[in-house]
C-alpha angles and dihedrals in degrees: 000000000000127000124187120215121198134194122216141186100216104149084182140358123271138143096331089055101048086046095056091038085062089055102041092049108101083048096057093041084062091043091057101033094054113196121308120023111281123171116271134183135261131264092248089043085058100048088050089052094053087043090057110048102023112024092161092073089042087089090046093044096047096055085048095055084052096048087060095044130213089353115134097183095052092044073049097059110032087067093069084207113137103358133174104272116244131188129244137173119201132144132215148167149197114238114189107178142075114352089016166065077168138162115216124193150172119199110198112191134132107289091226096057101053121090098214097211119143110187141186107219132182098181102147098026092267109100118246126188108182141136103263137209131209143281100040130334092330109154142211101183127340142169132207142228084250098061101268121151113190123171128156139208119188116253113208136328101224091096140057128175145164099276127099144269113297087225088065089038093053081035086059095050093052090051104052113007118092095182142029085249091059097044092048086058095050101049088046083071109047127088113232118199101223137009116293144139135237116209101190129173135161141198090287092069085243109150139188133169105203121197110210126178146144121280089005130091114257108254123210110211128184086215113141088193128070143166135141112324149054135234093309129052144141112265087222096061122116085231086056096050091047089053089045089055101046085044098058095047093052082049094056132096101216102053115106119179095265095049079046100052086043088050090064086055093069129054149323084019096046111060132199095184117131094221093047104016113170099255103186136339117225132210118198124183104167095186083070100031094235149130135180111201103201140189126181103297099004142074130184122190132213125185136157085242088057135016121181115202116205148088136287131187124199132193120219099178124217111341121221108249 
């Protein structure tokens, strides 16, 4: 199975992205519709929402919602705000010696389901390289100008709530926040519609993992090590085995950041699964401004020194079902 990644400059959006947008609609429109017919908000609901708990991305939404027109469902969708809840895998970790400070991760998700789009953005005025998701601005993981590294796992399907997406919520960090103590605040504020962690870290080598989640209290860690659950799990659980993993590595000796980055490309990190297939493994080191986004036998650097548009098409081979 092949996938192809590509890497844009778009400081706004214009023309290119309303016209993806078009195609990319009725996709969306699932994405955000789940299955079945819950109850969803209004557009103006939306938008208040928006208004109230991120009122620096209002300006940005609103040319958008004039970009698509009379249309209640997109207006719908570009807030982020009460979507359908999905499920993800994904494993990082904080590495904090030598080579680093430095942010590692694996997103696992269907292939088919992953937009592939690395872009260079300069919405606000305050540069953001990250992989981002449809339908606008959404991230899965992103760093700043600044020196902010944000990247997310999903922590648990037993809840859903009224907040948003956790891609707008990691796409408003990189857009206003200069520091990890700023991003934890601001996280701490913002509702999030399922459960999901944020693993952030910036140039300083400050880190914080934050468990959000509805009906639960935010909580700021100082874990280095993150997958796919809370405080509690079973120690059966495939999340538990993949922390262990990462845990032991950051506790040996030994490790050093490249035995570590190799050490997400073998089991039970790397997967070859169809329904959460490792899409991509990411390397941040904000001091640099850099990130390497990697895949067996290729890698493929972005830095705000130096951004390289293209396209890149991996093959994953036959995926186990």
């Amino acid at each position: 199975m092949e996938k192809t990644f590509t890497a844009h400059v778009e400081d706004r959006p214009g023309p290119g992205w309303l016209a993806r947008f078009r195609d990319g609609r009725d996709e969306a429109a699932r994405w955000y519709l789940g299955e079945g017919v819950p109850e969803r908000p209004t557009a103006a609901e939306c938008r208040a929402a928006l208004a109230r708990h991120m009122p620096e991305l209002v300006a940005a939404y609103d040319e958008l919602c004039g970009m698509v027109g009379d249309d209640e469902m997109a207006h719908r969708i570009l807030s982020h705000y009460r979507p359908a809840p999905h499920r993800q895998g994904c494993s990082q970790a904080v590495w904090l010696g030598e080579g680093g400070p430095a942010l590692i991760r694996n997103y696992d998700y269907p292939l088919t389901a992953i937009t592939g789009r690395i872009e260079l953005t300069a919405w606000s005025g305050r540069r953001v390289i990250a992989m981002v998701q449809r339908p606008w601005g959404g991230c899965l993981d992103g760093m700043n100008e600044d020196g902010v590294v944000a990247s997310c796992t999903l922590g648990g399907l037993a809840r859903r709530g009224e907040g948003f997406a956790i891609i707008q919520m990691l796409r408003y960090v990189l857009e206003t926040c200069a520091s990890v103590r700023e991003a934890v605040a601001a996280l701490r504020r913002l509702p999030a519609v399922q459960l999901h962690n944020v693993t952030l870290l910036d140039r300083t080598g400050d880190h914080a993992t934050v468990f959000l989640g509805p009906r639960r209290e935010p909580a700021v860690t100082r874990q280095r090590t993150c997958t796919n659950h809370q405080e509690r799990i079973l120690p059966a659980s495939r999340s538990a085995l993949r922390q262990r993993v990462l845990e032991a590595a950051l506790d040996d000796p030994s490790t050093s950041l490249a035995t570590l980055v190799e050490r997400f490309f073998a089991p039970p990190l790397y997967s070859r699964k169809l329904s959460f297939t490792t899409a991509y493994t990411a390397l941040y080191r904000p001091a640099a401004g850099r990130v390497d986004y990697l895949w067996p036998g290729h890698r493929w650097s972005q830095g705000f020194d130096r951004f390289e548009e293209g396209a890149y098409t991996h093959d994953y081979g036959a995926l186990e079902p």
